[in-house]
C-alpha positions as CSV (number, residue, x, y, z in Angstrom):
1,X,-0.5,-58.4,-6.9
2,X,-2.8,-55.0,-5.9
3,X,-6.2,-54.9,-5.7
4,X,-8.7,-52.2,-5.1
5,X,-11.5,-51.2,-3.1
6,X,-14.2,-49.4,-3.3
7,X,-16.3,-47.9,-0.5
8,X,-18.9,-45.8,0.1
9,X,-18.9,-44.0,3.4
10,X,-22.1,-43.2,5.2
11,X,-20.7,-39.3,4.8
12,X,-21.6,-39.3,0.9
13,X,-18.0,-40.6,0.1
14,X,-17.4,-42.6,-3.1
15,X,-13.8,-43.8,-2.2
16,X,-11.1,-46.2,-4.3
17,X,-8.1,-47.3,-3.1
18,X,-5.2,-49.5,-4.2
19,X,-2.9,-51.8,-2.1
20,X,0.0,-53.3,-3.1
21,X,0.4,-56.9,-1.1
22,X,3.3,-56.6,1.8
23,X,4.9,-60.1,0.6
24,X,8.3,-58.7,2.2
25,X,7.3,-58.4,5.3
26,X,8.8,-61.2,7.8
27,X,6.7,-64.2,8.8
28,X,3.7,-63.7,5.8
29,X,0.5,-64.4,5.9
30,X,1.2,-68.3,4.9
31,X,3.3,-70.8,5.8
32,X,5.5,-72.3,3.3
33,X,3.2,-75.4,2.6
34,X,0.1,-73.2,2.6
35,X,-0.9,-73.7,5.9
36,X,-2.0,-71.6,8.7
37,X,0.7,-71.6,11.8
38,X,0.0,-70.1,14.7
39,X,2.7,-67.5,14.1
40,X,1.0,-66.6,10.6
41,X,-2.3,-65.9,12.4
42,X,-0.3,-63.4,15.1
43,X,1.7,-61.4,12.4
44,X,-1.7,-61.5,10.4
45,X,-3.1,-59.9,13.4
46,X,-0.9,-57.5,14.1
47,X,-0.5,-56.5,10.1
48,X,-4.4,-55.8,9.7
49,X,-4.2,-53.7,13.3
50,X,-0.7,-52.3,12.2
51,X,-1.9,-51.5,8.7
52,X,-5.3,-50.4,9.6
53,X,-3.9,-48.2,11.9
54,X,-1.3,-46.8,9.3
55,X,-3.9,-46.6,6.4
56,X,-6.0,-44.2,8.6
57,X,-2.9,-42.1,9.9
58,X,-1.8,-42.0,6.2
59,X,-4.8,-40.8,4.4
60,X,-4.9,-38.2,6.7
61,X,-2.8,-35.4,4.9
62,X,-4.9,-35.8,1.6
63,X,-8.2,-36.8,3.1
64,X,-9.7,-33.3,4.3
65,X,-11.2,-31.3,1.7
66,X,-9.9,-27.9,1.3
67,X,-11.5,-25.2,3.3
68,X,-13.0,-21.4,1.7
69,X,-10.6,-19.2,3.1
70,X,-12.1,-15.8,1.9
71,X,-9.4,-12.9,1.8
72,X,-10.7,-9.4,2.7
73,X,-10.2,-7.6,-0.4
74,X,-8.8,-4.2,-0.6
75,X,-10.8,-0.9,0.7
76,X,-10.7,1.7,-1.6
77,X,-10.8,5.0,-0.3
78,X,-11.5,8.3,-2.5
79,X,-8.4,10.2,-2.7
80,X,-8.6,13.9,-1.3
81,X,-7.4,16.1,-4.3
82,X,-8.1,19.6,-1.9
83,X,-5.6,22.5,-3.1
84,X,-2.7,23.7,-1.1
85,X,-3.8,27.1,-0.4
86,X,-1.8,28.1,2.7
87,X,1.4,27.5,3.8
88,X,1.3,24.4,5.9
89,X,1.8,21.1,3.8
90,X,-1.3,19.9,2.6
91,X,-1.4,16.1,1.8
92,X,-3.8,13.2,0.0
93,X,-5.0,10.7,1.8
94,X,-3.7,7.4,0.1
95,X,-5.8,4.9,-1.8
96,X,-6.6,1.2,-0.8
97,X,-5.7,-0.6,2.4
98,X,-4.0,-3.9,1.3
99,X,-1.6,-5.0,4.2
100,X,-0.2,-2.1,4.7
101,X,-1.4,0.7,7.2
102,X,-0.6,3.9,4.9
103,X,-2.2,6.9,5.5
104,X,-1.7,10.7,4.7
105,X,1.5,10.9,7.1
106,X,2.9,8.4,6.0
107,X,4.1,10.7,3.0
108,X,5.5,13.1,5.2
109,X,8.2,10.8,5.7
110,X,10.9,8.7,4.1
111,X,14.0,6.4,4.3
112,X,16.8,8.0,4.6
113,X,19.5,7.1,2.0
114,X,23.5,7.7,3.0
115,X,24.7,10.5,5.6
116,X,25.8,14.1,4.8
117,X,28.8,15.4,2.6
118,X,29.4,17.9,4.9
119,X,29.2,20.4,1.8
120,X,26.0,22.2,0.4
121,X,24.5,19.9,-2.4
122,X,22.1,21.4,-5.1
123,X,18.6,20.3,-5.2
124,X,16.6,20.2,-8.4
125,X,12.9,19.8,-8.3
126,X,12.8,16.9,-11.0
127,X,16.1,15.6,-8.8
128,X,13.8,16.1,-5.3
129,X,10.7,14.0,-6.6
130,X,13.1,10.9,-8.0
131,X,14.2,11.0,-4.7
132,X,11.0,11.0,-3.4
133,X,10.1,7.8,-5.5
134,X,12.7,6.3,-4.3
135,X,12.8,7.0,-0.7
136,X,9.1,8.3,0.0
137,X,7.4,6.2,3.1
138,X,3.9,6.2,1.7
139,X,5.2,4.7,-1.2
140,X,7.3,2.2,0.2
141,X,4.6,1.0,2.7
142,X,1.9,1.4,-0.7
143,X,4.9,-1.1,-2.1
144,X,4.9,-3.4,0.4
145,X,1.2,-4.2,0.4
146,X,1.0,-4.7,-3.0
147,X,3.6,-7.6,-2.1
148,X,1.3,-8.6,0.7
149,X,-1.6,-9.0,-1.7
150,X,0.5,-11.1,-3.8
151,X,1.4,-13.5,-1.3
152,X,-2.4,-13.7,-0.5
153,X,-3.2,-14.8,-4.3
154,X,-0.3,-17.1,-4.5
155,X,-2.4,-18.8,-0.9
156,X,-5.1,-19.1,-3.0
157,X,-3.4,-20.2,-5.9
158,X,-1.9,-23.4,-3.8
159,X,-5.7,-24.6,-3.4
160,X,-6.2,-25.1,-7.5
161,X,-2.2,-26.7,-7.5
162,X,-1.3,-30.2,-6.4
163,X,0.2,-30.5,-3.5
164,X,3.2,-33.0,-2.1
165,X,4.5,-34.0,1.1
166,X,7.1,-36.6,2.1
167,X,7.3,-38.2,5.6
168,X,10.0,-40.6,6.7
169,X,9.1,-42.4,10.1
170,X,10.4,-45.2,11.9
171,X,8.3,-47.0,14.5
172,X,9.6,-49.3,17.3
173,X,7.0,-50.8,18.9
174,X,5.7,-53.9,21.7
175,X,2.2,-55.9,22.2
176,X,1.0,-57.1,24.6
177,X,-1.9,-59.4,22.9
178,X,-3.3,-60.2,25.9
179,X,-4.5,-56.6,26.5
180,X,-6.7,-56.9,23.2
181,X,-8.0,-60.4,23.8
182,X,-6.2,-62.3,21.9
183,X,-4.5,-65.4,23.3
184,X,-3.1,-67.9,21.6
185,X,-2.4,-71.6,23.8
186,X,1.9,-72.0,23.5
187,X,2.4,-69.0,22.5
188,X,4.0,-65.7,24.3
189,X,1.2,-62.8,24.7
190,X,4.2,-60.3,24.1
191,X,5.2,-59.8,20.5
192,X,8.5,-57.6,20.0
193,X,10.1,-55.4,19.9
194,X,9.9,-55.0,16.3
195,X,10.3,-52.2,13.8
196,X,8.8,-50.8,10.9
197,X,10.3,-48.5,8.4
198,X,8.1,-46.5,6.0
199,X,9.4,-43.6,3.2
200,X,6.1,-42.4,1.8
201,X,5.1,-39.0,-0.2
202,X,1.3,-37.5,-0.3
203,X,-0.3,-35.8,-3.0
204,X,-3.9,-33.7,-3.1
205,X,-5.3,-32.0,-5.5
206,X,-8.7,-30.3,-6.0
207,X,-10.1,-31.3,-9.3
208,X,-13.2,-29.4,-9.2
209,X,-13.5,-27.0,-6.5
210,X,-15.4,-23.9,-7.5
211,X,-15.2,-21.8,-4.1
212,X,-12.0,-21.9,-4.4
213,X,-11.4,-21.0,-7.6
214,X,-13.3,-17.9,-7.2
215,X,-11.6,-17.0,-3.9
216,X,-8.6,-17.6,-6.2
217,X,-9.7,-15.1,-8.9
218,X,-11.2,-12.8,-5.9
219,X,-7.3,-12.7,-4.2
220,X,-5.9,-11.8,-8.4
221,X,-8.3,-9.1,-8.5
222,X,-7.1,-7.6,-5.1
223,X,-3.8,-7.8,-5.9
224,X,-4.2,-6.1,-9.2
225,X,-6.0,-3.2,-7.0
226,X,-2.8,-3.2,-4.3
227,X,-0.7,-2.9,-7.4
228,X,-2.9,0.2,-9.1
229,X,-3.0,1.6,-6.1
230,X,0.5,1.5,-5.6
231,X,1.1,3.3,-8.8
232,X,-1.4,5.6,-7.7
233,X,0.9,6.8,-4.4
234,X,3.2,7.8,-7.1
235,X,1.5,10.4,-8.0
236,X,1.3,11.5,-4.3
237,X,4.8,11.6,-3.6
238,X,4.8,13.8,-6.9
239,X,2.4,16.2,-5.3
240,X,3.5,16.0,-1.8
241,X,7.5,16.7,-2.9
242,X,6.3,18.8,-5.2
243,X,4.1,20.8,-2.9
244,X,7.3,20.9,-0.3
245,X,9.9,22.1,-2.6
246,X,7.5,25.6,-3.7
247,X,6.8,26.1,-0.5
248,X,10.6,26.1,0.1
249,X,11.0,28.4,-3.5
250,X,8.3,30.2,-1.8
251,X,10.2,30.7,2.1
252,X,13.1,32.3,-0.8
253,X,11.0,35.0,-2.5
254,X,9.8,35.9,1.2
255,X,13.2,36.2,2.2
256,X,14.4,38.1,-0.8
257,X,11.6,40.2,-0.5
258,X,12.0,41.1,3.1
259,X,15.5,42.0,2.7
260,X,14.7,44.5,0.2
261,X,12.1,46.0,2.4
262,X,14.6,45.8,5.3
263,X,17.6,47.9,3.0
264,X,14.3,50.5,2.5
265,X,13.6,50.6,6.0
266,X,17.3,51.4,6.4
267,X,16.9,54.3,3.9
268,X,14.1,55.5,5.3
269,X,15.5,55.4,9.0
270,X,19.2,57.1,8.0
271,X,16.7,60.1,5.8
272,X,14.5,60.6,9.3
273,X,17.7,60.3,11.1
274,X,20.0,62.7,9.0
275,X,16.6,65.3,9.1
276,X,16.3,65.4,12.9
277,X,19.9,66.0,13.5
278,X,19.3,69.0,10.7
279,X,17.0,70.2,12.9
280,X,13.8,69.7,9.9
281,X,12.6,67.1,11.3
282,X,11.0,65.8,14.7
283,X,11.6,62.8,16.9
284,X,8.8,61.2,16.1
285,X,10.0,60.0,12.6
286,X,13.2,58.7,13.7
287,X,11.4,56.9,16.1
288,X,8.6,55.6,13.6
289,X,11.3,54.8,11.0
290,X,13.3,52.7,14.2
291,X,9.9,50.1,14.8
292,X,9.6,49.5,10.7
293,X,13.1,48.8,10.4
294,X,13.1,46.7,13.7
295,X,9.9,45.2,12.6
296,X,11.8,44.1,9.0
297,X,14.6,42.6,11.1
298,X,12.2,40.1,13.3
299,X,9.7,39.3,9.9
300,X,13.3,38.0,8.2
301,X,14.2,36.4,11.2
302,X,10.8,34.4,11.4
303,X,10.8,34.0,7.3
304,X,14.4,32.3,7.9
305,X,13.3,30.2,10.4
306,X,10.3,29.2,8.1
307,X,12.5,28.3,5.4
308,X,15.0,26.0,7.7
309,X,11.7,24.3,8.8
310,X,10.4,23.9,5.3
311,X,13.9,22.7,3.9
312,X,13.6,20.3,7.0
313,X,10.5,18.8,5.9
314,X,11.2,19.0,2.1
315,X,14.1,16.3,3.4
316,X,11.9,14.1,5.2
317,X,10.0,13.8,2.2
318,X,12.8,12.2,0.2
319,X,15.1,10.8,2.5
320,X,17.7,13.4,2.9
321,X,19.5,13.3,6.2
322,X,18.1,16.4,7.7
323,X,21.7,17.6,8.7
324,X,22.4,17.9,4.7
325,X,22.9,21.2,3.8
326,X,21.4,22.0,0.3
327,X,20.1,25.2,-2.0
328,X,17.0,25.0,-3.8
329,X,18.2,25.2,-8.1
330,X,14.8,25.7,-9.6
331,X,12.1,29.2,-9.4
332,X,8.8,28.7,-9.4
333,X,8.0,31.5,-12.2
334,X,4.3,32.6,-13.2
335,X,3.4,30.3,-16.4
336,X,-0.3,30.5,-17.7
337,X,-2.0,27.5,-17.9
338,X,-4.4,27.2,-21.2
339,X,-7.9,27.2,-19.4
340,X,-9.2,23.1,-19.5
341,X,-12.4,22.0,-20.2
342,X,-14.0,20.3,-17.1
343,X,-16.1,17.9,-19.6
344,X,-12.8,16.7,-21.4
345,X,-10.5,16.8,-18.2
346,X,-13.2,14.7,-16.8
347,X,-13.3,11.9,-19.2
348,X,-9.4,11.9,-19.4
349,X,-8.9,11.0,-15.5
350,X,-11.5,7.9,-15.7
351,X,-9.3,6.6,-18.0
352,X,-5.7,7.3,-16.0
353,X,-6.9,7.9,-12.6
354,X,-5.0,4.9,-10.8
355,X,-7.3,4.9,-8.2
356,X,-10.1,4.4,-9.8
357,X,-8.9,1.9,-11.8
358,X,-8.2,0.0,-8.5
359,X,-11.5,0.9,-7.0
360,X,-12.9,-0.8,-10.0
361,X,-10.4,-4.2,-9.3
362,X,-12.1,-4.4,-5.7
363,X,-15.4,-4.6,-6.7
364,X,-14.3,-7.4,-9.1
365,X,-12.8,-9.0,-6.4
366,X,-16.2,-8.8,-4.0
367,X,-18.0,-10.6,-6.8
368,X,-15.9,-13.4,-6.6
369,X,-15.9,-13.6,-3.3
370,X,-20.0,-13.4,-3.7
371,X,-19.8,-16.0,-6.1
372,X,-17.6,-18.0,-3.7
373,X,-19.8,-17.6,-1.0
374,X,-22.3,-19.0,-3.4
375,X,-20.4,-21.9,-4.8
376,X,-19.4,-23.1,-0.9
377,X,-22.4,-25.4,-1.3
378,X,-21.8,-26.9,-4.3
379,X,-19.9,-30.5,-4.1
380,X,-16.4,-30.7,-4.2
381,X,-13.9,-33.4,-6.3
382,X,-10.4,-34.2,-4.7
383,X,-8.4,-36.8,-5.4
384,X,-5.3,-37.7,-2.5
385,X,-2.8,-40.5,-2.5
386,X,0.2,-41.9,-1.2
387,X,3.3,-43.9,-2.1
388,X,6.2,-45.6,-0.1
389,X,8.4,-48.2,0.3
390,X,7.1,-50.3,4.5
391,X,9.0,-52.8,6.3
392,X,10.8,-53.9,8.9
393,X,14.4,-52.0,7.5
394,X,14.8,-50.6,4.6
395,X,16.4,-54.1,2.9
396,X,13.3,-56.0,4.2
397,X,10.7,-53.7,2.5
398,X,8.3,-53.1,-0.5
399,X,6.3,-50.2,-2.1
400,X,2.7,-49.6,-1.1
401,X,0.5,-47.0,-2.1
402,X,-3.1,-46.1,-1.0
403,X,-5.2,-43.4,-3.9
404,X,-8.5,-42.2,-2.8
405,X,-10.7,-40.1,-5.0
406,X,-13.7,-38.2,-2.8
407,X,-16.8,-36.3,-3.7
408,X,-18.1,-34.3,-1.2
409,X,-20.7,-32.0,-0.4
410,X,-22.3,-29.9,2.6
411,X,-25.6,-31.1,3.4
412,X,-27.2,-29.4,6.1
413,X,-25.8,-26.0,6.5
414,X,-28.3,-23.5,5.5
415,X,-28.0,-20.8,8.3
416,X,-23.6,-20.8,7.4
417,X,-24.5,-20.8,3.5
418,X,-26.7,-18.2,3.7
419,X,-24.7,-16.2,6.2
420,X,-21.7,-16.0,3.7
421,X,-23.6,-15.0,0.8
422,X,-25.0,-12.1,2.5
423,X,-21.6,-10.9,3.8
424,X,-20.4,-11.2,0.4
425,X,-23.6,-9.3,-1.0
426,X,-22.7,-6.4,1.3
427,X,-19.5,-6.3,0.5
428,X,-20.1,-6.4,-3.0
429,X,-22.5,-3.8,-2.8
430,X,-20.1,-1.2,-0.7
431,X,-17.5,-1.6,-3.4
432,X,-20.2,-0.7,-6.2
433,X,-20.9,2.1,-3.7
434,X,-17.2,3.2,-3.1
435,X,-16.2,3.1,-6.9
436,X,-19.5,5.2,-7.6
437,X,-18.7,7.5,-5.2
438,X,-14.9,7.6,-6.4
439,X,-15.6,8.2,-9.5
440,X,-17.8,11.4,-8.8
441,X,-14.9,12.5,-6.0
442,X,-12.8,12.2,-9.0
443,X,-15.2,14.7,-11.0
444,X,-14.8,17.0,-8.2
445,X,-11.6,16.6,-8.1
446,X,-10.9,17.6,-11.3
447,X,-13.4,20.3,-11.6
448,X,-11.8,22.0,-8.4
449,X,-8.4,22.2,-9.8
450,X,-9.6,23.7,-12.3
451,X,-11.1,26.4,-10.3
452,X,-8.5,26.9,-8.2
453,X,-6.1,27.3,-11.3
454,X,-8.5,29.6,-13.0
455,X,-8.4,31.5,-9.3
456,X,-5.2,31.9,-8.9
457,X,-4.4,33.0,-12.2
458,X,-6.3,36.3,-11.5
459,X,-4.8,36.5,-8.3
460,X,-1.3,36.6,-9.7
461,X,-2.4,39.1,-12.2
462,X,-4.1,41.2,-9.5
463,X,-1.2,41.2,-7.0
464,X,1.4,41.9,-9.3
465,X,-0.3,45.1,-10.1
466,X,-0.7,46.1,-6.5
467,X,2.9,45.1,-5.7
468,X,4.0,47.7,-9.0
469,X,1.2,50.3,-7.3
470,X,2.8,50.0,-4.0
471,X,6.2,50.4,-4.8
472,X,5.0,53.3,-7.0
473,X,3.3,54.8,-3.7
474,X,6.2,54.3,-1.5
475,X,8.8,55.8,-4.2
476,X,6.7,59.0,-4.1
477,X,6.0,58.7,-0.2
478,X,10.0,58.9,-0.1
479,X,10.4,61.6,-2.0
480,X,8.3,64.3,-0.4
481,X,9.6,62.9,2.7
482,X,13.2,64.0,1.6
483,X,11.7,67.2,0.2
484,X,10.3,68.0,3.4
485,X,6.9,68.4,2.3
486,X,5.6,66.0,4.9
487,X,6.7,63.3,7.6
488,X,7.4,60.0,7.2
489,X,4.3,58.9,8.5
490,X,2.9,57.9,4.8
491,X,6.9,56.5,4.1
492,X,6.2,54.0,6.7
493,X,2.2,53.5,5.9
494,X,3.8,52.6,2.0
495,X,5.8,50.3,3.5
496,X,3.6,48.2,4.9
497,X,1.8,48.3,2.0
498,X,4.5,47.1,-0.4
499,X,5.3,44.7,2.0
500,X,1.8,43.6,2.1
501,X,1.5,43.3,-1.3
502,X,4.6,41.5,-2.4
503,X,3.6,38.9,0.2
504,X,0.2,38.3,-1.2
505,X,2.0,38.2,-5.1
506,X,4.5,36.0,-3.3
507,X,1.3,33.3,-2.2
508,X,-0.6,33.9,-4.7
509,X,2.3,32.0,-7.2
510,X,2.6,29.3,-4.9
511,X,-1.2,28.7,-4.9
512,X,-1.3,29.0,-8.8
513,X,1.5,26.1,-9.3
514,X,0.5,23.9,-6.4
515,X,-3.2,24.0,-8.0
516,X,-1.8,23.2,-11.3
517,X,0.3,20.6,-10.0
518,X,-2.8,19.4,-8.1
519,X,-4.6,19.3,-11.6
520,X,-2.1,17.0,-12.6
521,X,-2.7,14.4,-9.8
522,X,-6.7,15.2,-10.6
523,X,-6.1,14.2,-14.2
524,X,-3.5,11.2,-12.9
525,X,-0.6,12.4,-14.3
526,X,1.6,13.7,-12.2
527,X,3.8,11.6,-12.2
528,X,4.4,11.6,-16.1
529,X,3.2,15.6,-17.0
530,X,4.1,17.6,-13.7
531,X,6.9,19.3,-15.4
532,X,3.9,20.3,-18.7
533,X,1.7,22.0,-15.4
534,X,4.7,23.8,-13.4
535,X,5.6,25.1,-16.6
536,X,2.4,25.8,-18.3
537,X,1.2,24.4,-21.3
């Protein structure tokens, strides 16, 4: 036979349990002819003390209502889209914050994969940036928070899912009735040892609870943001391989470039040379003719070193072992870009721009947690129970179950209540802020890009003329030196020039690819289109 009970607690409590009778357990609550023995009225006692004690330590797991556990949602920052205009590797800062501490170094570096073959490997760009998105630090650690967020909603998740527990316990235990008052004439104040065996699982479960629903939905929304973002640091390892491997491609055109001012040098020096020792020339112009040829051997000296340094970090990038020898396959040739319109490039990276997509998930995610905050005083349902099998062994036992269903709801908490919602309110309105601001960093973004492409487009054009001038000028420089109408004193003032000027041509393609390249990351699809903007299009 069960039976159930229901109370009202003086905490606002509606409660109902059930009870199964314990008709298995040794000595009862009767005698066999009905009447109550002295030994019923002491294992009566120490039931109702043994099983109020139980029923209290059993309704513990499923009593407490679940708590608001607010998770701080992702902060997205604008992404720095800044042009690579000199040498030195320029790289974005990464967007959103969610577990993971990733910042611009962190796409410096990478995981290295395998050890060296000993042999000189080629290196493709489109091969270097799969590496890179493979291997790529920033992303890895971008990667990992994205998991972190989606352990956070799956946390949140539990508090909308039922929830089960099993407990197995076995109690050995001796009274001393006497202690508590009770004495009984004939009969022995000490009552055991005896034992009691209880198997018993628990179950909760929220069945209204709208807090933590919306921290729930708040946690989904920040995990959709980790995961944008994520995809978002894709497109940074494009740009920041990318970026490394023309500055490599670059470090080669120096080189080439200085070697063939190095073999004029050498011309120049063996003409000033062969004219002193014929007596048509003086000192002087050997001697000048020496320091530029000496000064070509130390610039290819320092553009060597450049390049090892370059190729060094180009490997750190995407997880080459950095004693890996390997030769750069791909140029980096001048391929015009058809001129963009801001407007139109504009409206196409608000709707690809990862980032902004997951600035826009974090502000979704601060107004549930504002509602949330909100909803924390607003009553709460839960139902808990319990079912097992009690007595003295497990032969000697029956089932028993306790199910309490509780409303509950804060009463007196104003200053807490009102504390929360205007935490949430700020937060909520710094996302509004951070996504407004994004989106018009994004504007900029785009708008510089296209500038800087633009820019460096009629630098090319301009250099390349000056480098055809130059080497004009130092042809006819060389000549009336070797026809001895004057010294070599405009030979080596040409030289400079032409070497002056195919170093400028030489930067100014670098800057024209990396600022088309860093158009594509503006518009958000590097990733996808990098090879349409290296190549033109």
């Amino acid at each position: 036979m069960s039976r159930a009970v229901a109370t009202y607690s003086n905490q606002g409590a509606f409660t109902i349990k059930g009870m199964s009778d314990r008709k298995s357990v040794p000595g009862g609550y009767r005698s066999l002819n009905g009447t109550i023995s002295p030994r019923a009225i002491v294992w009566g006692a120490l039931l109702t003390f043994g099983v109020s004690s139980f029923s209290a330590s059993a309704q513990a797991p499923g009593s407490g209502i679940p708590q608001n556990s607010k998770q701080p949602t992702g902060v997205i920052t604008p992404a720095d889209s800044s042009t690579v205009a000199t040498g030195q590797q320029q790289l974005y800062n990464s967007t959103g914050n969610n577990g993971a501490q990733v910042t611009s170094d962190s796409f410096k570096g990478s995981l290295v994969s395998g050890k060296s073959t000993g042999t000189t490997m080629d290196l493709s760009l489109d091969e270097a940036i799969q590496r890179g998105l493979r291997q790529n630090l920033g992303l890895i650690l971008q990667t990992s928070a994205q998991k972190n967020a989606n352990g956070q909603r799956l946390e949140q998740l539990q508090a909308l899912l039922p929830t089960v527990t099993g407990n197995i316990s076995i109690e050995v235990e001796q009274l001393n009735l006497a202690a508590f008052g009770l004495k009984f004439p004939g009969l022995n104040p000490i009552i055991g040892p005896f034992q009691v065996v209880d198997f018993r699982a628990y179950l909760t479960q929220n069945l209204v609870n709208v807090s933590a629903l919306e921290n729930y939905l708040s946690a989904k929304h920040n995990f959709q943001s980790a995961k944008l973002t994520a995809e978002d640091a894709r497109d940074m390892v494009v740009l920041t391989v990318g970026n490394a491997y023309l500055l490599c491609i670059a470090d080669q055109a120096r080189i080439e470039a200085v070697n063939a001012e190095l073999a004029t040098s050498k011309v120049s020096l063996d003409q000033a040379t062969d004219a002193h020792d014929a007596g048509t020339s003086p000192k002087l112009d050997v001697l000048r003719a020496r320091v530029d040829y000496q000064n070509e051997q130390q610039t290819l000296i320092s553009t060597t070193n450049q390049l090892a340094k370059d190729k060094l970090a180009l490997a750190r990038t995407i997880g080459l072992p950095l004693d890996q020898e390997f030769r750069l396959t791909d140029s980096a040739p001048y391929a015009a870009l058809d001129n963009p319109d801001p407007a139109g490039s504009f409206a196409q990276a608000l709707k690809t721009r990862k980032d902004l997509q997951a600035a826009d998930e974090a502000v979704k995610s601060a107004k549930a947690n504002k509602t949330s905050a909100f909803a924390s005083q607003l009553p709460v349902l839960n139902f808990a129970g319990d079912f097992g099998d009690l007595g003295t062994t497990p032969g000697h036992s029956h089932s028993t179950f306790t199910g309490t269903g509780q409303l509950s709801a804060p009463i007196l908490q104003i200053a807490k209540t009102r504390g929360q919602e205007q935490v949430a309110e700020a937060q909520y309105e710094q996302a509004q802020a951070r996504l407004s601001d994004q989106v018009q960093q994004v504007n900029a973004d785009v708008r510089d890009s296209i500038l800087d492409v633009q820019a460096a487009a009629k630098l090319v054009e301009a250099t390349h003329s000056n480098v055809e001038l130059a080497t004009e000028a130092l042809s006819e420089a060389q000549q009336r030196f070797r026809a001895g109408v004057a010294d070599n004193l405009p030979v080596s003032q040409a030289q400079s020039q032409s070497e002056q000027a195919n170093d400028q041509y030489i930067s100014a393609l670098y800057q024209h690819n990396i600022a088309k390249l860093s158009l594509a990351r503006a518009l958000g699809v590097a990733q996808t289109n990098y090879k349409d903007y290296l190549g033109g299009k």
